[in-house]
C-alpha positions as CSV (number, residue, x, y, z in Angstrom):
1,X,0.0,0.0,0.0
2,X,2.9,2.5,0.9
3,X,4.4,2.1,-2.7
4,X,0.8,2.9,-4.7
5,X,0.5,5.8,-2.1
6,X,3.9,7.1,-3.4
7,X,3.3,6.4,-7.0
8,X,0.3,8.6,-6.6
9,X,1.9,11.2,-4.3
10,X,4.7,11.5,-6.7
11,X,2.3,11.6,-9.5
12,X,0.2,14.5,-8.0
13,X,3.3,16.5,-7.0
14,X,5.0,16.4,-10.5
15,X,1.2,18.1,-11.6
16,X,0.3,20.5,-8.5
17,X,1.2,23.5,-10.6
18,X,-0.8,22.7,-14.0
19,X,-3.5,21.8,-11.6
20,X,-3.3,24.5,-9.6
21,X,-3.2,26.6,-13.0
22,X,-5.8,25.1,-15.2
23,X,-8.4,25.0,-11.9
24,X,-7.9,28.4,-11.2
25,X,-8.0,29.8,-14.7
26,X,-11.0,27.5,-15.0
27,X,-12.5,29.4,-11.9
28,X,-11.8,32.5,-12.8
29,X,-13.1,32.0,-16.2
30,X,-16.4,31.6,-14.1
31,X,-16.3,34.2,-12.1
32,X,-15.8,36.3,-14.9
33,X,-18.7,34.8,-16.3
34,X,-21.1,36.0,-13.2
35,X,-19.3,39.5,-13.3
36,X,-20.2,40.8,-16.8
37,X,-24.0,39.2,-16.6
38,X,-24.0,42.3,-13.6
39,X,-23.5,44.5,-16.9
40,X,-26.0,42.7,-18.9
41,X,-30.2,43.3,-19.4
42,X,-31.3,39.6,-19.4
43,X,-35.1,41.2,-20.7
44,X,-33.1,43.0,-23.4
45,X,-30.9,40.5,-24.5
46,X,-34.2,37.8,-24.7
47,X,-35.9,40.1,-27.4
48,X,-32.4,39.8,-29.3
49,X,-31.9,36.3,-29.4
50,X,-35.8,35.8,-29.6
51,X,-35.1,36.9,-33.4
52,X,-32.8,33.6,-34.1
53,X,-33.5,31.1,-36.0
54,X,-35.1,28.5,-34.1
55,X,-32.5,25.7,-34.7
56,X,-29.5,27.8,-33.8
57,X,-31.2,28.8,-30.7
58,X,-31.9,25.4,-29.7
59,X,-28.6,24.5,-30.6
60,X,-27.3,26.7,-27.7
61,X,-29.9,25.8,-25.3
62,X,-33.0,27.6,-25.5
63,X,-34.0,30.7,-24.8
64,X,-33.3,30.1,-20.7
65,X,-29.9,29.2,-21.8
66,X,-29.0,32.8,-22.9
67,X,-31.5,34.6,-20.2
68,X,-30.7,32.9,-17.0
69,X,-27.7,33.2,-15.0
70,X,-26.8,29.9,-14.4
71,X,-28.0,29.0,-17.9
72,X,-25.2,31.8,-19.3
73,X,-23.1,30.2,-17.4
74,X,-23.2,26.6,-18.6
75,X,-23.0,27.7,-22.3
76,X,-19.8,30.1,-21.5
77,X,-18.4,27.5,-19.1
78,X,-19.5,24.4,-18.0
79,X,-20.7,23.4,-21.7
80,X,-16.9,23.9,-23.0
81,X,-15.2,21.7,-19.9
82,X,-14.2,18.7,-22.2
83,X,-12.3,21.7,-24.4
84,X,-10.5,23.9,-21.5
85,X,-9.5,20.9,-19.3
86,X,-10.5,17.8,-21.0
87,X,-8.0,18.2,-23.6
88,X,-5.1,18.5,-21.3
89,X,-6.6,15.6,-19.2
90,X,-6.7,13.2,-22.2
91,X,-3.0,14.4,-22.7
92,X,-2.2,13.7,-19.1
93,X,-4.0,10.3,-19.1
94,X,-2.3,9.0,-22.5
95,X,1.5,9.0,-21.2
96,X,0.5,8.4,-17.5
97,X,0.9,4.6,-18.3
98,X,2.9,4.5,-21.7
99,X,5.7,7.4,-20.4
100,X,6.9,4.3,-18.2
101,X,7.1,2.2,-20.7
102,X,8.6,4.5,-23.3
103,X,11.5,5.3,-20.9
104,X,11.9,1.7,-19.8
105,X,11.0,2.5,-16.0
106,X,8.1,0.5,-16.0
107,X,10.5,-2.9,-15.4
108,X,11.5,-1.1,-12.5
109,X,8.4,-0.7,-10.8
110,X,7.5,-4.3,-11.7
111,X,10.5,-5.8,-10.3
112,X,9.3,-4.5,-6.7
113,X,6.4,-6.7,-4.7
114,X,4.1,-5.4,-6.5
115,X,1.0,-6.8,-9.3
116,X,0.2,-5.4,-12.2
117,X,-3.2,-4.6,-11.3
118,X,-1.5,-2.7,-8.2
119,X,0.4,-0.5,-10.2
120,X,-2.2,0.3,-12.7
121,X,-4.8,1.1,-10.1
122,X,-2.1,3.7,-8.7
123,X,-2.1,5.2,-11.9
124,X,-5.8,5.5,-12.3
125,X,-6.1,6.5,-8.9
126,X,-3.9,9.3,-9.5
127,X,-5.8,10.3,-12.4
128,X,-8.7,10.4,-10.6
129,X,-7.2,12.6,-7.9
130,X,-5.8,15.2,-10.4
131,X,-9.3,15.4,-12.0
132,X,-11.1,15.8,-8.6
133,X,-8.7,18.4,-7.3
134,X,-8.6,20.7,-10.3
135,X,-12.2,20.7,-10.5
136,X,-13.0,21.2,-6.9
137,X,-10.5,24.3,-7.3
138,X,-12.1,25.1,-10.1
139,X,-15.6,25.1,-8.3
140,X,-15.0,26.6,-4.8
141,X,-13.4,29.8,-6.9
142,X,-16.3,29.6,-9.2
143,X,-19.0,29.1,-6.1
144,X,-17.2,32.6,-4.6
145,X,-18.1,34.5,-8.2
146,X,-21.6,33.3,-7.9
147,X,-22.2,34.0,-3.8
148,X,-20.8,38.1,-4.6
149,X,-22.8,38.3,-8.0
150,X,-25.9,40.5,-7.9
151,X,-27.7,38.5,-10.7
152,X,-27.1,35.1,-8.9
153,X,-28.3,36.0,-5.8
154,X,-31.4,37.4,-7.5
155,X,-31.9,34.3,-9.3
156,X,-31.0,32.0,-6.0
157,X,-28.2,30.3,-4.8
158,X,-29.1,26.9,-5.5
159,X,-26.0,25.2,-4.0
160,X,-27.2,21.6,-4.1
161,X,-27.3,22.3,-7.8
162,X,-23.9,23.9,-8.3
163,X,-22.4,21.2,-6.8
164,X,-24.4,18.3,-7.9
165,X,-22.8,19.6,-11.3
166,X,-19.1,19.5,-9.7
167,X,-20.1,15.8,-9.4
168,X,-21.0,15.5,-12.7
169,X,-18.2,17.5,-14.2
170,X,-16.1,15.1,-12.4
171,X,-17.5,12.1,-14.0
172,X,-17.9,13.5,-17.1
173,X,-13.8,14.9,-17.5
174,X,-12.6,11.0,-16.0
175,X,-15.1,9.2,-18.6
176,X,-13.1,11.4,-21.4
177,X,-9.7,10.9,-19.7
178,X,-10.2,7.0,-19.5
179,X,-10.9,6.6,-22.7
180,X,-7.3,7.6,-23.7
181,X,-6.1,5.7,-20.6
182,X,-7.4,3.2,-21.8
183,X,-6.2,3.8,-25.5
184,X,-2.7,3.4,-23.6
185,X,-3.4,0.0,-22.3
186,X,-4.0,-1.0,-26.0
187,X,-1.2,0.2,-27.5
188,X,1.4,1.2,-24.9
189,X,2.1,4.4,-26.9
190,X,1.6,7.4,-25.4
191,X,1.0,9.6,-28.9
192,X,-1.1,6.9,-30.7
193,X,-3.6,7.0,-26.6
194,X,-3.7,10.7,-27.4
195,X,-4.7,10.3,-30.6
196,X,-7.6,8.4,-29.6
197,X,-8.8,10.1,-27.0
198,X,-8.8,13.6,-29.0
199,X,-10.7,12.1,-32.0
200,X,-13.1,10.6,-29.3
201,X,-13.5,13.8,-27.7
202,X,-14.4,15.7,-31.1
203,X,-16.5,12.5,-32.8
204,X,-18.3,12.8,-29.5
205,X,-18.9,15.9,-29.9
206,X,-19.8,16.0,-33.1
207,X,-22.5,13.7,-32.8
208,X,-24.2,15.3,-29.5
209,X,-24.7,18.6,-31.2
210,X,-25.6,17.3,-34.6
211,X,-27.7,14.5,-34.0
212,X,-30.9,16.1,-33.7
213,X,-30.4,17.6,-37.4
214,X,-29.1,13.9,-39.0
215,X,-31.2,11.3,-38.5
216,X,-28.2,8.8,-40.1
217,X,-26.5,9.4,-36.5
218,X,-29.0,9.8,-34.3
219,X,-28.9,6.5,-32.4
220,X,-25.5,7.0,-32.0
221,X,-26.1,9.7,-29.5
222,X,-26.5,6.9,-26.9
223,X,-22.6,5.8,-27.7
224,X,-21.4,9.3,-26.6
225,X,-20.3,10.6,-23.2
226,X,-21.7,14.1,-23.9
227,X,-25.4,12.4,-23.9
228,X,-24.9,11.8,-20.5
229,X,-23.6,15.4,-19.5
230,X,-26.0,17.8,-19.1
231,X,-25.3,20.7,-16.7
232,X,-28.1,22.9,-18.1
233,X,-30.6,20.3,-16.7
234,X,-29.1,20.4,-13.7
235,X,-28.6,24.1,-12.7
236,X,-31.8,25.4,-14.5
237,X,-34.4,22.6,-14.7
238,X,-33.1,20.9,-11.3
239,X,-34.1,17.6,-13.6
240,X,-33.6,15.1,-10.4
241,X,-34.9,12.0,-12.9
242,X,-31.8,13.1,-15.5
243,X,-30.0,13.9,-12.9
244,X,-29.8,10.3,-11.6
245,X,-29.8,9.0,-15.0
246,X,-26.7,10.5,-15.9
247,X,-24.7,9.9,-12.7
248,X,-25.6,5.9,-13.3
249,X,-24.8,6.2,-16.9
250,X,-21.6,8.2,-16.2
251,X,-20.3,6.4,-13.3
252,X,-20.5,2.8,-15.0
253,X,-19.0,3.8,-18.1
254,X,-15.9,4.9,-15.9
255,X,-16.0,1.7,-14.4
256,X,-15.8,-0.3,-17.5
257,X,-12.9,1.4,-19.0
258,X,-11.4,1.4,-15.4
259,X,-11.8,-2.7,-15.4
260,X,-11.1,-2.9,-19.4
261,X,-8.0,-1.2,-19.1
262,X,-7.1,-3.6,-16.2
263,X,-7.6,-6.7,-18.0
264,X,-5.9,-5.7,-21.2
265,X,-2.9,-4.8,-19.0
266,X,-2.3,-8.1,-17.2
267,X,-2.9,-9.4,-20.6
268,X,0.0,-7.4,-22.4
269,X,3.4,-8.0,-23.2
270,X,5.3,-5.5,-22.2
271,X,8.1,-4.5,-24.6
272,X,11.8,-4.8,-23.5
């Protein structure tokens, strides 16, 4: 147990700074998000985008997406998480496994009493950690933006909301991550995991926001992580049913890459 704790510790230290960086820039983006809706008329701006076409607006969520604050702040924000951290966590997550292989350290770590599933878990574990502390940084910055802002408090400070999201957010950022994590376990290559997980993230997304227009691709919305992430719901509608429906969804696709990626490692040869 003292070695996976170290593995992890180690891991986390090496990556307190772009954790500290991209969850406070991540905040602050937020809080800059509740600071200029202070400036804006929410009555005024509805009669604006009341005049677009009906399939670009419900492209961006509805009307209450662009006239509620916490709506505004899911499309400025929380809807573009998989593109200002999930990108650097499907980096992070490609060569957190296939860096030790690539620079022969791996033999290393295997020669000590310890399993293979050991020292994967450490490394998933660790991924999971970095994930859940840049985001709760992210949030508890974000959560002070919204407690000072005159059009939140207005609104209401639904807490249980912002921070059923956090838990979503969470989910949703390790789902993406794992998939290139996974990737790695495939191919032991850190460049060809990162490949995967990028197209993943952009197929993904590609078929969430377009699905609705193409019925050719429609089912396939089921197949995407995105589906399953839906802060507006959350914040605006307080949809408890999707709510829960997501969380199950989210949660058990992280647990089957988590076990798929520990069965293809014990199966792997691991080059010399």
């Amino acid at each position: 147990m003292g070695q996976l704790l170290t593995i992890v510790k180690e891991y986390l230290k090496d990556k307190k700074w772009a954790t500290i960086l991209l969850g406070g820039i991540t905040g602050l983006l937020g809080v800059f998000t509740t600071y200029i809706l202070n400036e804006f008329d929410l009555e005024a701006m509805a009669s604006i985008i009341a005049l677009l076409p009906e399939g670009m607006l419900d492209f961006f969520g509805g009307m209450v997406a662009m006239t509620n604050p916490y709506g505004f702040l899911t499309v400025e924000v929380l809807g573009f998480l998989w593109l200002y951290a999930g990108i650097y966590l499907v980096f992070s997550a490609s060569s957190l496994l296939s860096q030790d292989i690539e620079e022969k350290t791996i033999e290393l770590s295997l020669s000590k009493p310890i399993t293979r599933t050991k020292f994967l878990g450490s490394k998933i574990v660790s991924l999971y950690m970095l994930i859940t502390i840049m985001m709760t940084l992210a949030f508890l910055i974000l959560s002070g933006g919204i407690a000072t802002s005159q059009m939140f408090i207005a609104e209401g400070l639904y807490w249980d909301r912002v921070w059923g999201t956090y838990v979503m957010v969470v989910l949703f950022l390790s789902a993406l991550s794992m998939i290139a994590f996974f990737g790695s376990t495939i191919f032991l290559n850190s460049k060809k995991a990162m490949v995967i997980g990028i197209v993943a993230i952009f197929l993904m997304f590609f078929i969430d926001g377009f699905y609705s227009y193409m019925e050719e691709i429609e089912n396939l919305k089921y197949f995407t992580v995105f589906f399953y992430y839906n802060p507006l719901d959350y914040l605006v509608h307080a949809d408890i049913d999707l709510f829960i429906r997501d969380i199950i969804v989210l949660a058990s696709i992280n647990a089957a890459l988590v076990i798929g990626s520990l069965i293809v490692f014990n199966k792997k040869d691991i080059p010399n």
